[in-house]
C-alpha positions as CSV (number, residue, x, y, z in Angstrom):
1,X,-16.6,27.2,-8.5
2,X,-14.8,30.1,-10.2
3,X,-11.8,28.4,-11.8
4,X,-8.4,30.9,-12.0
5,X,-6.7,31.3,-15.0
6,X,-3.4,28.9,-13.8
7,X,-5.6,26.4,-12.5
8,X,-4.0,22.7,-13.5
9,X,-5.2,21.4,-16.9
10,X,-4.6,17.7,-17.7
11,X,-1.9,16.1,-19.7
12,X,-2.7,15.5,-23.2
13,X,-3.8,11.6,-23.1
14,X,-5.8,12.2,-20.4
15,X,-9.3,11.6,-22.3
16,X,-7.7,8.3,-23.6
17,X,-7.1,7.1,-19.7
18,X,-10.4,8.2,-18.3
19,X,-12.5,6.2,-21.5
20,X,-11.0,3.1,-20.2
21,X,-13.8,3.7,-16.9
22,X,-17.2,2.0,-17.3
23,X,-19.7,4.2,-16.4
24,X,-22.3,3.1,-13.6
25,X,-24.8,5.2,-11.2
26,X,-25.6,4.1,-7.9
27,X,-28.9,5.2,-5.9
28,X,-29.5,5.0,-2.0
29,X,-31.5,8.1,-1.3
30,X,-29.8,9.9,-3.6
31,X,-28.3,9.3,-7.2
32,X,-24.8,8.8,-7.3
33,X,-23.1,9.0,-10.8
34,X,-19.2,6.6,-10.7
35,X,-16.6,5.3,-13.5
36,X,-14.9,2.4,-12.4
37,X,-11.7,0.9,-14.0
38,X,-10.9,-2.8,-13.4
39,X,-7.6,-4.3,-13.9
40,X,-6.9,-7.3,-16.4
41,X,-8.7,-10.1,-14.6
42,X,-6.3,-13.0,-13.6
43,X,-7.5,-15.6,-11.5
44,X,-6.6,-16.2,-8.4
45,X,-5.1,-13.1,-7.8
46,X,-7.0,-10.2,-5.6
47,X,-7.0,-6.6,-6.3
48,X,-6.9,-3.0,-4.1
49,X,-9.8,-0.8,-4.7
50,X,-8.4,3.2,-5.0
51,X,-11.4,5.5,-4.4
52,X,-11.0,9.2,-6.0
53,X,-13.2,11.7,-4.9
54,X,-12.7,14.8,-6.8
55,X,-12.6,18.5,-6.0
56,X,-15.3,21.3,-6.2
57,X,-14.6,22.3,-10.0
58,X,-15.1,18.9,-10.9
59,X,-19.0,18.9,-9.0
60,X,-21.6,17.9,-12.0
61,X,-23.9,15.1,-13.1
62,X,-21.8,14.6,-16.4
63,X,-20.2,11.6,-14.9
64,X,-17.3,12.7,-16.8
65,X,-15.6,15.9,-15.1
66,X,-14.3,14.1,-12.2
67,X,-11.8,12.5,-14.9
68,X,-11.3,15.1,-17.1
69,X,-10.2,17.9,-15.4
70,X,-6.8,16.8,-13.7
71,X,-4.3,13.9,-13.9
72,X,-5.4,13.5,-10.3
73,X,-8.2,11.4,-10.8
74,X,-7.1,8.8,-14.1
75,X,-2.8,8.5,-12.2
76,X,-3.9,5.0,-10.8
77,X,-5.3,3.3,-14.4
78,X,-2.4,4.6,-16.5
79,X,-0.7,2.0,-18.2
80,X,2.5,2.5,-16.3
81,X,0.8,2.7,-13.2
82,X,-1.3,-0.6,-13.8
83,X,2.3,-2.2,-14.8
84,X,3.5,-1.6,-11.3
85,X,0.3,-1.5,-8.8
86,X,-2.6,-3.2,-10.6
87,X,-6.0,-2.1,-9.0
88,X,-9.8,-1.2,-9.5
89,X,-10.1,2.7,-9.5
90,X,-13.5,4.2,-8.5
91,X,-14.4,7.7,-9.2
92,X,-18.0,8.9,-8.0
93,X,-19.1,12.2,-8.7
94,X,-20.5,14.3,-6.5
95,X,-23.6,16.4,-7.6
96,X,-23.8,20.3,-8.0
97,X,-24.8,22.2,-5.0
98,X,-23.7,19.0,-2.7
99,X,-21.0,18.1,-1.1
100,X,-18.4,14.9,-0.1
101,X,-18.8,15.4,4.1
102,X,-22.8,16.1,3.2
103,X,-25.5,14.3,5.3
104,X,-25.9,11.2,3.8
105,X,-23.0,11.1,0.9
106,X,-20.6,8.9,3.2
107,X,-23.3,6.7,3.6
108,X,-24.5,6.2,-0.6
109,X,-21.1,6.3,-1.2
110,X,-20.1,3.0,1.4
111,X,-23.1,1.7,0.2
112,X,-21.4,1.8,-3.6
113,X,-18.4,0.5,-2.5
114,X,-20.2,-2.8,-1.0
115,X,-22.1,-3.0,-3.7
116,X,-18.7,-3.4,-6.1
117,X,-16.9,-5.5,-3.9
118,X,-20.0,-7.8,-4.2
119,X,-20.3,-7.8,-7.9
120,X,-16.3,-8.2,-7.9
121,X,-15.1,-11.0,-5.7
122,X,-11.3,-10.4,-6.5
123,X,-11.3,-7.1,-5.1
124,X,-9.1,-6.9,-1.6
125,X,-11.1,-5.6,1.1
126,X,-8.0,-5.2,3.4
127,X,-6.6,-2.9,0.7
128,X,-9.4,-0.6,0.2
129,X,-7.6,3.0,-0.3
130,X,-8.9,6.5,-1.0
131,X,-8.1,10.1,-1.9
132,X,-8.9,13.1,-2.7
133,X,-8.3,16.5,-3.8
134,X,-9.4,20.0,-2.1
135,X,-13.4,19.2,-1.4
136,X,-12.8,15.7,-2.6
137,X,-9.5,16.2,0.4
138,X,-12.2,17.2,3.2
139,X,-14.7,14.2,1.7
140,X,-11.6,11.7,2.3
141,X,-11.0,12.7,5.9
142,X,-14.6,13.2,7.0
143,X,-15.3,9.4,5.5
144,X,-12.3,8.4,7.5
145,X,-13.7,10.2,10.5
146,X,-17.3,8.6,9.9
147,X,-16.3,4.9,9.2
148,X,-13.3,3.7,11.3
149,X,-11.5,0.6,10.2
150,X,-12.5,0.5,6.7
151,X,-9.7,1.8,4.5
152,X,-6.0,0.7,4.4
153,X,-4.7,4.2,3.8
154,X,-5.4,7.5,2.8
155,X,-4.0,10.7,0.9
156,X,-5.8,13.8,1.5
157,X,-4.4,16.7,-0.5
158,X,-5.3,20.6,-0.2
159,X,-7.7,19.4,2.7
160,X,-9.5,20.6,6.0
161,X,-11.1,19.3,8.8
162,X,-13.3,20.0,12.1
163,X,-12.3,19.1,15.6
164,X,-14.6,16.5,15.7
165,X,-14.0,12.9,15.9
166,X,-9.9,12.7,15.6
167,X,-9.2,10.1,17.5
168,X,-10.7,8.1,14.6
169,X,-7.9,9.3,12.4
170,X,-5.0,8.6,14.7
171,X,-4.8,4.6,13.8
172,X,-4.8,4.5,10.0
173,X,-1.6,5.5,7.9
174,X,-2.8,8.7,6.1
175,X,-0.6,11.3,3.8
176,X,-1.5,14.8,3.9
177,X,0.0,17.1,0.9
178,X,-0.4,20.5,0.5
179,X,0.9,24.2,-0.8
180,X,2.0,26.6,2.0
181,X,0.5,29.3,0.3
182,X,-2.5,28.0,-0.9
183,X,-5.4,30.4,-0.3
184,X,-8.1,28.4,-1.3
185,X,-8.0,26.1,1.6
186,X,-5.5,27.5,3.8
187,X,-2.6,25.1,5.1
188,X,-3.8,26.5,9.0
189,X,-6.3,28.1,10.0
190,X,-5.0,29.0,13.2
191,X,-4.5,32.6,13.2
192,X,-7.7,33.0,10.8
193,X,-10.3,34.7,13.0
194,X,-13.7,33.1,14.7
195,X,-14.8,32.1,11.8
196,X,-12.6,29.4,10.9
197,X,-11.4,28.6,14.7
198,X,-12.5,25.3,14.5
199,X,-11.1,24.6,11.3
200,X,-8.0,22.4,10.7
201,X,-5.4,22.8,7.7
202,X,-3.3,20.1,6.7
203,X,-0.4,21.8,8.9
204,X,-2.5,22.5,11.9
205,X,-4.0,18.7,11.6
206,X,-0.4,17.1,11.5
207,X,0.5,19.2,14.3
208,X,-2.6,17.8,16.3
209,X,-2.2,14.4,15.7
210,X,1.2,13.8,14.9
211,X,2.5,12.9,18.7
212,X,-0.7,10.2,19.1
213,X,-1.0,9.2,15.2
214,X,2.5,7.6,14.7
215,X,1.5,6.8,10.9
216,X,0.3,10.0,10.2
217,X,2.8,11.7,7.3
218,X,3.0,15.3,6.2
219,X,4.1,17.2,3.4
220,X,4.5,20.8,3.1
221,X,5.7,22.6,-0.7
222,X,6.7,25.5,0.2
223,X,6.0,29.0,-1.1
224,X,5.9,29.9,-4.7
225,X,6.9,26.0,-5.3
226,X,3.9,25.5,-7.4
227,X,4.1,28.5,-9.6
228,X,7.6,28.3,-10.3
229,X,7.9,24.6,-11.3
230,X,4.6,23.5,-12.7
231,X,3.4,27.1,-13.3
232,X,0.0,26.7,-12.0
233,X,-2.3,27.7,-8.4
234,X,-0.7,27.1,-5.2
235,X,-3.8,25.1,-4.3
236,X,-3.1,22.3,-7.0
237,X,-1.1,20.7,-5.0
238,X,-2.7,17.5,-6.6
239,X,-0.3,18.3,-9.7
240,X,3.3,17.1,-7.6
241,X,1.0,14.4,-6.2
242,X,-0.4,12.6,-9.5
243,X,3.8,12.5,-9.9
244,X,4.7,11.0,-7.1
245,X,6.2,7.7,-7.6
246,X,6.7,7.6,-3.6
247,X,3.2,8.3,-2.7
248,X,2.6,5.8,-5.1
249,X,4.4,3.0,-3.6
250,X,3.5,3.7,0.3
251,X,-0.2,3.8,-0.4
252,X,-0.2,0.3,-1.8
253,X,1.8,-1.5,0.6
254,X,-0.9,-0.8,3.2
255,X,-2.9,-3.6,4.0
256,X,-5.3,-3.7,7.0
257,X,-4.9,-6.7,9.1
């Protein structure tokens, strides 16, 4: 991906955050590099599992890059944040050239997910949560799209979809986020010609939904919002997002039944 020059760079402290991940790789037909953080055990006590899947710029086999390059992907193991909403944070990465909605990367990555609930009996599986950013945004609803019933909540930001398969999203709270002049992925793609005619912006997938998915939530910065207070790319609208105290506190008081 060819990065602008105000694209979002993270916060100084940032590296200090992301070397508190273990690293780990997880194969099923495919490698898949991860860091997972894990809260301070206490017994007795279960956890929420946040999974992170990362945008395009971040695509690699470094197994670093998907926590270096933004705030986005370290917000949920700060200190603060661990103070407040304790949880395990998984961050996969996904390889060059591939892709989050690919054949078979919804699959490996379930399979991963399994795999750490198994090894870490205090994690919640009725508060299994997951978000993303741009790519990582279109990842997060295609896995919601492909496995029903799974997660507790989701935050898609900067995100697209298809037409396919919507009813699947219409029963599980979900928080879209995103810039109304990002041109990267564009907020709707209604007016964009054949091309895109069966593509869905955040906007146009609110619109959809919104009067059969009563726990759907949208929101929409407006024009020039991004450049004039954070001084970066309309599309990192992940930058408002890693700040949001709000966001914060709705995602983790989902809990499936």
């Amino acid at each position: 991906m060819r990065i602008p020059e105000d694209w979002d760079k993270p916060s100084p402290g940032n590296d200090r955050v992301a070397a508190g991940f273990e690293y780990g790789e997880y194969e099923d037909q495919g490698r898949l590099p991860y860091r997972i953080f894990k809260p301070l055990q206490e017994k007795l006590q279960k956890y929420p599992l946040t999974v992170y899947l990362h945008g395009a710029d971040a695509f690699g086999n470094d197994n670093e890059m998907q926590l270096l390059m933004h705030d986005i992907g370290t917000m949920f193991a700060t200190e603060a944040m661990q103070q407040i909403h304790p949880s395990y944070v998984l961050a996969p990465q996904c390889r060059a050239g591939g892709h989050w909605a690919g054949p078979g990367s919804g699959k490996r990555l379930m399979g991963l997910i399994q795999k750490l609930i198994k090894e870490n009996p205090d994690i919640d599986e009725k508060r299994l949560y997951i978000y993303g950013y741009s790519a990582g945004g279109i990842g997060t609803l295609k896995i919601l799209k492909d496995f029903p019933g799974i997660f507790a909540a989701a935050v898609p930001i900067c995100a697209a979809t298809d037409k396919e398969d919507l009813l699947n999203l219409t029963d599980i709270p979900i928080w879209l986020f995103h810039a109304e002049d990002d041109e990267i992925v564009k907020v709707s793609y209604k007016n964009s010609g054949l091309l895109f005619r069966s593509q869905l912006g955040s906007k146009d997938l609110y619109e959809e939904l919104k009067d059969r998915a009563p726990k759907l939530k949208y929101t929409e910065y407006p024009a020039g919002f991004m450049k004039e207070k954070y001084g970066v790319n309309p599309h990192c609208s992940w930058v408002p997002v890693s700040q949001d105290k709000e966001m914060a506190d709705w995602l983790f008081s989902k809990k499936l039944p």
